[in-house]
Structure formats: structure tokens, C-alpha cells
N, C-alpha and C positions, 0 to 999 in steps of 0.2 A: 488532471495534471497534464502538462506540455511536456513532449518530449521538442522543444527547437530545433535539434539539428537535422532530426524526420519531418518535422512539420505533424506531429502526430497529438492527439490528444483522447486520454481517458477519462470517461465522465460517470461518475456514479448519481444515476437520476433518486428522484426522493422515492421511487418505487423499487429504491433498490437496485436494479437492475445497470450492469457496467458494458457500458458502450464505446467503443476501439473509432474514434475519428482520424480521418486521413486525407492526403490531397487527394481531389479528383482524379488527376492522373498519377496514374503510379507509376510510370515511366519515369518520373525523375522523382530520385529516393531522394536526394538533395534539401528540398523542400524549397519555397519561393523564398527570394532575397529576399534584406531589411527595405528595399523599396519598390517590392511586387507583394501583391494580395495575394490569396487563392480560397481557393474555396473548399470546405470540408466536405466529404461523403460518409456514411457511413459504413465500415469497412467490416465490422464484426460485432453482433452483439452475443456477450460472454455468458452462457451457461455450460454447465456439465452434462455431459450425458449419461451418468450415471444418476442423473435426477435429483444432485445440488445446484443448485441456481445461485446468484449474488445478489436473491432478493432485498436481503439484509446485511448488503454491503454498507457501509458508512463511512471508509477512509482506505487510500489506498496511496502506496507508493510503487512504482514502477521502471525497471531497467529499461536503457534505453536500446536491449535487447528485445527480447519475445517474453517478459515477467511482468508479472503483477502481482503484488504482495496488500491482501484487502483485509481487513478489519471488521468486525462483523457486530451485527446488533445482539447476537447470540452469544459473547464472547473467545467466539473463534479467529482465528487470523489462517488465511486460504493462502496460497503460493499457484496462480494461474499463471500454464502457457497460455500465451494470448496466441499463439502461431496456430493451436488445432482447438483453442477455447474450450480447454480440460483441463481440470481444476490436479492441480502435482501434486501436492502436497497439503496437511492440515494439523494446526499445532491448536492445542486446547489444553487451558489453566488458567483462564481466565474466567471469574464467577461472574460478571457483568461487561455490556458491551466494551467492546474495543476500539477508543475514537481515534485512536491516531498510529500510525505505523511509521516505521525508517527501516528502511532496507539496504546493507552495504555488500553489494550484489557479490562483488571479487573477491571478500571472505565467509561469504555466504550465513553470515550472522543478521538479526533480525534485532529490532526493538519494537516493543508495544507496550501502550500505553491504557489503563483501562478505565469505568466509572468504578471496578473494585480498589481502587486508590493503588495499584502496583501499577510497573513495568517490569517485564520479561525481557528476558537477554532469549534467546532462539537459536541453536544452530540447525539452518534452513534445509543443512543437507541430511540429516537424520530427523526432521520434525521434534525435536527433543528441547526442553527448556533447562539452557545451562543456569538462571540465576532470576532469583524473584527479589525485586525492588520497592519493598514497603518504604515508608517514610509519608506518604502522601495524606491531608485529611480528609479530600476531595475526588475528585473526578479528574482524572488524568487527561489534559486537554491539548497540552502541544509537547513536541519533542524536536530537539535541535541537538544534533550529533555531530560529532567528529568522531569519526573511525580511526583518521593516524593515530590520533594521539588518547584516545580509548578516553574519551568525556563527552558527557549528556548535561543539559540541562532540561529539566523537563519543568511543567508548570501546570496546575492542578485547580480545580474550584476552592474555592477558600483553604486553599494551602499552600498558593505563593508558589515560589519559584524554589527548586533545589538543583545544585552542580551534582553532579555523579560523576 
């Protein structure tokens, strides 16, 4: 995922493992205009040191703060600083991986999406699951949210699409 207006990008590789790109120089937090290039370094790669890793990361959405919000082949959903690459927070009720995440960083509410055919409503600052979202007959595969106006569409393996 791009953060633009850092010029920043998080990549979760297929070994799992979540990697923090940045410009070469970090003198200018800016990032390079729409007609200069630059070049990425690698700035942080994210484990715990309490000896959780993002082996089995698989989806992640991220503040264009110091957050990362990962999705896991475990059915976990992680809440990483990415500033000291320590894993904050861990919310778990999900029975099968977790493909997709949304994160609305300012009310600190979470969505996720799962192959156990739910989404989870999350508030991010107690780890706590305010609402489980059956309806699905598939595998929970995208989620598109609006926070104003409190509606989700999400879209699942042969289960089509539903408004929430």
C-alpha cells in the first residue's frame, strides 16, 4: 500500500514478512513531485520482539501516520507501530484467515473481512470486537467503506456483493 503524500510504501512479501519502503533520502519528508522519480530504500522490516513476526501477514491497511493494521493467515488482525516495529495491539474471532482489512484511523474503528464468511466491526483502542457480520456464503474478499456515513460494501466468493 502507497502512502503519496510520504512517498512511503508497505509491502507484504508472499513469505509474509512486511517491509516499510521509503525515499532514499529522508531529508525531504515531502516525497518527489508528480514529475521527479526517486528511488526507494528499504527503511524497516517489521517484526516483534516479543517473537511475533508478520510471517503470515496477507492484507494490510495503514495510516498515513506510524500504523499498520495486518490481516493474518491465522485469523488474527495485528495493529503495528511501524515507528519502533512493535506489534500494539491484537484482535482475535476470527476462525479463518483474514483477507482484507479497512481501517478509519480518527475513530479508531477497524473492519475485517474473513475466509469464515464474517466481517468484524473492532474498536482498535480496547482490542475488543463491537459486531460480527454474518450474511456471507463465501470467503470475504474486498471491503469498501465509508466511515461518514457508517456503510460497507463488502464482496465475498460466491456470495456476491452486500451493502451494510
Amino acid at each position: 500500500l502507497v502512502d503519496w503524500n510520504v512517498g512511503r510504501l508497505l509491502c507484504c512479501f508472499q513469505d509474509g514478512s512486511l517491509h516499510l519502503w521509503g525515499p532514499a533520502d529522508h531529508q525531504d519528508a515531502t516525497g518527489p513531485s508528480r514529475s521527479e522519480s526517486s528511488t526507494l530504500q528499504l527503511q524497516q522490516e517489521i517484526n516483534d520482539q516479543r517473537g511475533i513476526s508478520a510471517k503470515d501477514a496477507i492484507s494490510v491497511d495503514w495510516s498515513a501516520g506510524a500504523r499498520a493494521l495486518v490481516g493474518t493467515l491465522t485469523g488474527r488482525v495485528l495493529l503495528w507501530d511501524l515507528s519502533t516495529g512493535n506489534m500494539a495491539r491484537e484482535f482475535r474471532g476470527h476462525r479463518s484467515s483474514v483477507d482484507v482489512v479497512a481501517a478509519c484511523w480518527a475513530k479508531c474503528r477497524a473492519l475485517s473481512g474473513s475466509r469464515d464468511k464474517t466481517i468484524r466491526l473492532w474498536d482498535m483502542n480496547r482490542s475488543t470486537c463491537l459486531q460480527v457480520l454474518p450474511g456471507h456464503s463465501g470467503s470475504v474478499l474486498c471491503l469498501a467503506v465509508s466511515w461518514s456515513s457508517k456503510q460497507a460494501v463488502s464482496f465475498a466468493l460466491h456470495g456476491g456483493l452486500i451493502h451494510w
